[in-house]
Rosetta silent file (secondary structure, phi, psi, omega in degrees, C-alpha in Angstrom):
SEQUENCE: XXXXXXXXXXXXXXXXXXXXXXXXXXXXXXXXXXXXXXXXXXXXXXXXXXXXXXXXXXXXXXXXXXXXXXXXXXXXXXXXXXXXXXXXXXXXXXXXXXXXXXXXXXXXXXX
SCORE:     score description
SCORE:     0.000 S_00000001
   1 L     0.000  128.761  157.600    0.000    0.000    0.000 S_00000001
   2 L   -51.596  133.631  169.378    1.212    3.551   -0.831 S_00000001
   3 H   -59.617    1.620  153.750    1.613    6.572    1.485 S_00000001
   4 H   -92.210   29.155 -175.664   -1.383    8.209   -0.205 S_00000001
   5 H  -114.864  -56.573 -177.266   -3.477    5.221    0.101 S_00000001
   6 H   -60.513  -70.063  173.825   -2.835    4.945    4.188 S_00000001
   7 H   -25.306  -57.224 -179.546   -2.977    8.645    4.477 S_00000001
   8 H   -74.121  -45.848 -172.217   -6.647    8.527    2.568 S_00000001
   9 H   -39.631  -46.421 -152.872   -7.687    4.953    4.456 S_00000001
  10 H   -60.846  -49.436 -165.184   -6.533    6.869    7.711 S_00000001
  11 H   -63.209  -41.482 -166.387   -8.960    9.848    6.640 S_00000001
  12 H   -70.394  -74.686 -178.776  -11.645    7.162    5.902 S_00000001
  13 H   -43.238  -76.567 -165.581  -11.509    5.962    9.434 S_00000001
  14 H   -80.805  -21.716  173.814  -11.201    9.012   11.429 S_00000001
  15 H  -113.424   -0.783  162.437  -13.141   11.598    9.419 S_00000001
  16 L    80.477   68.037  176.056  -15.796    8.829    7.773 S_00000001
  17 L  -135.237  152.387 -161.261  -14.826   10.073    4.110 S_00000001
  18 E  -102.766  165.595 -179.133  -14.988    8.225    0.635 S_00000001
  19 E  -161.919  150.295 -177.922  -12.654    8.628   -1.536 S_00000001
  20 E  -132.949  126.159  179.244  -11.571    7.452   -5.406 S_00000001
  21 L  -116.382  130.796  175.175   -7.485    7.516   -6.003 S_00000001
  22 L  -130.532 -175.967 -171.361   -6.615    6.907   -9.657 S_00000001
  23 L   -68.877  134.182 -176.387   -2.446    7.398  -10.678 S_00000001
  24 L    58.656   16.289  175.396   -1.443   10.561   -9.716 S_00000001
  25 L  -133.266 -160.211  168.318   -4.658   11.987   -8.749 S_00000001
  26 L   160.755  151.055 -175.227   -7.760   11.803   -5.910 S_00000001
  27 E  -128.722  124.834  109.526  -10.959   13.173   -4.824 S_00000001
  28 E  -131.656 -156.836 -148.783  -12.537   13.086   -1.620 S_00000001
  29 E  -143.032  149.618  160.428  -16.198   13.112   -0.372 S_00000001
  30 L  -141.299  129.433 -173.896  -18.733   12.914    2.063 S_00000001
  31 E   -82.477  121.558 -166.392  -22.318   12.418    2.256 S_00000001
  32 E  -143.308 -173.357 -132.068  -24.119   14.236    4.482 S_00000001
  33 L   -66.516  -51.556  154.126  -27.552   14.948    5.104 S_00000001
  34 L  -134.865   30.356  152.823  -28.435   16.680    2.352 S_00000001
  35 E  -130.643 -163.324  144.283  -25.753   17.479    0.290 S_00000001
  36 E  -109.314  105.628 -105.511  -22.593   15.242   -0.705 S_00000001
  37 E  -116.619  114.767 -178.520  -19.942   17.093    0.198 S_00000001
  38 L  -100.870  104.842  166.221  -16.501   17.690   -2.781 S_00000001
  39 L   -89.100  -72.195 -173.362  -13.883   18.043   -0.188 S_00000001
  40 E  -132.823  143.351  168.376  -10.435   17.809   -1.953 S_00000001
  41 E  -126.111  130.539 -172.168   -9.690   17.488   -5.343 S_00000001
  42 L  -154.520  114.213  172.971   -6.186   17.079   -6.014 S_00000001
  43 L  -107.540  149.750  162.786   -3.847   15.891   -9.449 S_00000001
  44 L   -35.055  157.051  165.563   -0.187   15.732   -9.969 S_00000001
  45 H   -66.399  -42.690  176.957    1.031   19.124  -12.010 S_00000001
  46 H   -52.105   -8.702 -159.720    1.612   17.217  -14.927 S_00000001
  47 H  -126.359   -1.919 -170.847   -1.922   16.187  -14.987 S_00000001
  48 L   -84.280   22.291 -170.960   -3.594   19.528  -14.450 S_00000001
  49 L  -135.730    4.014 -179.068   -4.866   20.070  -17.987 S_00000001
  50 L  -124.932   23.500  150.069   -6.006   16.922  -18.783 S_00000001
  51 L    91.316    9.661 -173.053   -9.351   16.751  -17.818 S_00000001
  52 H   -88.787  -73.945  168.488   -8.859   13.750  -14.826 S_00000001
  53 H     3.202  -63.552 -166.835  -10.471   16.751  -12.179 S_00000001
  54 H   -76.909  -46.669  177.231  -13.664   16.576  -13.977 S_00000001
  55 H   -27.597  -61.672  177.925  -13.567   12.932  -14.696 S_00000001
  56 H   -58.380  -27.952 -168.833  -13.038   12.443  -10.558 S_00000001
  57 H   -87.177  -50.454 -175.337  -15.677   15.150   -9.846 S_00000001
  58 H   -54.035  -95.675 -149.070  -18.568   13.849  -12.385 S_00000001
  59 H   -44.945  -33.944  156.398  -18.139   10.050  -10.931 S_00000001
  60 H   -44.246  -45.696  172.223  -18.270   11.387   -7.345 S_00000001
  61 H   -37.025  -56.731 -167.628  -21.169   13.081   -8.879 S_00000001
  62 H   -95.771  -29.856  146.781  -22.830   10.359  -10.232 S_00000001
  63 H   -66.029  -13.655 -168.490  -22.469    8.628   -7.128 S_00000001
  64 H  -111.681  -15.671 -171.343  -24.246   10.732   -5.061 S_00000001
  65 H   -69.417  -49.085 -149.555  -27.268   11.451   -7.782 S_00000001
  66 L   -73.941   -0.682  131.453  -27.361    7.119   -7.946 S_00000001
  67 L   -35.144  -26.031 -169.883  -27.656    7.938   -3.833 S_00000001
  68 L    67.933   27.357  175.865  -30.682   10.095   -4.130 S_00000001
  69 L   -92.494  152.737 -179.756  -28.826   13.607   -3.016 S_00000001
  70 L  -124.063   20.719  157.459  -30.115   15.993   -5.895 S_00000001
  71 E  -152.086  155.585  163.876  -27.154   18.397   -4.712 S_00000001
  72 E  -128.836  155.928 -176.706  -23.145   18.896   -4.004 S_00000001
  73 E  -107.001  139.113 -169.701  -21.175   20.776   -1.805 S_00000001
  74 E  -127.037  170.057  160.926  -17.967   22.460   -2.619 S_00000001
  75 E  -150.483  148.099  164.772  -15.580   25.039   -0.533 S_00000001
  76 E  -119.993  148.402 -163.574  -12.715   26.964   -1.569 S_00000001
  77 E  -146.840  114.676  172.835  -10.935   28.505    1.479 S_00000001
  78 L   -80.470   10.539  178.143   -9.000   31.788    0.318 S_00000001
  79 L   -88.387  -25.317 -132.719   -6.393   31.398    2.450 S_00000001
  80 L   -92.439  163.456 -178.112   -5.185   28.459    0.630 S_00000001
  81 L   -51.464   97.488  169.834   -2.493   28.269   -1.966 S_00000001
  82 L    66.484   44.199 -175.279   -4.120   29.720   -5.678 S_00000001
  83 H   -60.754   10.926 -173.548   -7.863   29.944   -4.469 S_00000001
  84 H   -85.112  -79.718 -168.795   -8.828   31.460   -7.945 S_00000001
  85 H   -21.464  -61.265 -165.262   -7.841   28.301   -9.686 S_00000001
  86 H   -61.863  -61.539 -175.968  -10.447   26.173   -7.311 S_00000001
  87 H   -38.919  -53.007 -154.607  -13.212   29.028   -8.001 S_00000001
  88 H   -84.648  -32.254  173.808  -12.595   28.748  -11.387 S_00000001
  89 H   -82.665  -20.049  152.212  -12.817   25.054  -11.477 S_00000001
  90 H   -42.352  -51.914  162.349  -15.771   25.425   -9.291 S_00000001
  91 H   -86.737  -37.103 -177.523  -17.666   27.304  -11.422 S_00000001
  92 L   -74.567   -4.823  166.978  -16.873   25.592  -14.927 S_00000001
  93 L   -91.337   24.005 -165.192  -18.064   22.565  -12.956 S_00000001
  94 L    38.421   35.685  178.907  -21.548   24.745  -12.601 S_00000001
  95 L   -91.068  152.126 -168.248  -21.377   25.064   -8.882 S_00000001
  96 L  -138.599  110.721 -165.280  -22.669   28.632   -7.844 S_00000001
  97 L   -14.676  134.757  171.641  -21.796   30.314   -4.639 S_00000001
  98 L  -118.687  -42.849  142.100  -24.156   29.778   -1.569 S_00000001
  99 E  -149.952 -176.466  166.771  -22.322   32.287    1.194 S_00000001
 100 E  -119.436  132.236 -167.957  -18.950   32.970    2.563 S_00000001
 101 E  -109.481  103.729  174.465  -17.806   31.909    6.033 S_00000001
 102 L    88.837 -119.013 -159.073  -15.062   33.698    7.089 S_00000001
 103 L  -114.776   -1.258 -177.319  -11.957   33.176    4.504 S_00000001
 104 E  -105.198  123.977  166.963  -14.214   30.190    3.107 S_00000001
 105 E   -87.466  134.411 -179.404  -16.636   30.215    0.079 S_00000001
 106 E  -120.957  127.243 -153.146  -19.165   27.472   -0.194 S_00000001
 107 E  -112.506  136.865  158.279  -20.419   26.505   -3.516 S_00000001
 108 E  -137.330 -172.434  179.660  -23.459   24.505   -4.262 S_00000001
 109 E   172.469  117.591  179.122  -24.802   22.620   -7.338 S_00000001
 110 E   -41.158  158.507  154.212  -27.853   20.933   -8.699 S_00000001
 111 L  -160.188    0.000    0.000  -27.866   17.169  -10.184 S_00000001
């Protein structure tokens, strides 16, 4: 097993979060009462143009519609490291602000 594999299992255990790891990338998620929840999305640099982001966010996606949530939850936190970049991938994934708490914007979107 790989140190991102333990690292995500670990997460799975202690913060009760799902997660899908493909090579050099990973998303995860949590469902919670009524939205399902886009926590981290994260690819290799090499990989950040090539469309695996949406791929991981649609199947996460597609899991929670074949769940019966009709919405997801997203956050960008401006303190973080390029928060434009997440907004912007936020919105071309047609999530649309719902407030801001603090330094964090939370994003929602139909399915």
């Amino acid at each position: 097993m790989q140190v991102s594999d333990l690292y995500l299992e670990y997460r799975k255990e202690r913060e009760g979060i799902e997660y899908i790891l493909v090579e050099g990338a990973f998303v995860t998620y949590k469902f919670l009462e009524k939205h399902c929840y886009l926590m981290d999305v994260f690819c290799v640099k090499e990989l950040r143009d090539s469309g695996i982001v949406y791929e991981l966010a649609s199947k996460v996606e597609a899991l929670a519609k074949n769940s019966g949530y009709s919405k997801m939850l997203g956050s960008v936190d401006t303190k973080a490291l390029s928060p434009e970049a997440g907004l912007q991938a936020c919105f071309n994934q047609g999530y649309k602000i719902l407030k801001v708490d603090g330094s964090v914007i939370w994003l929602q979107k139909e399915i």
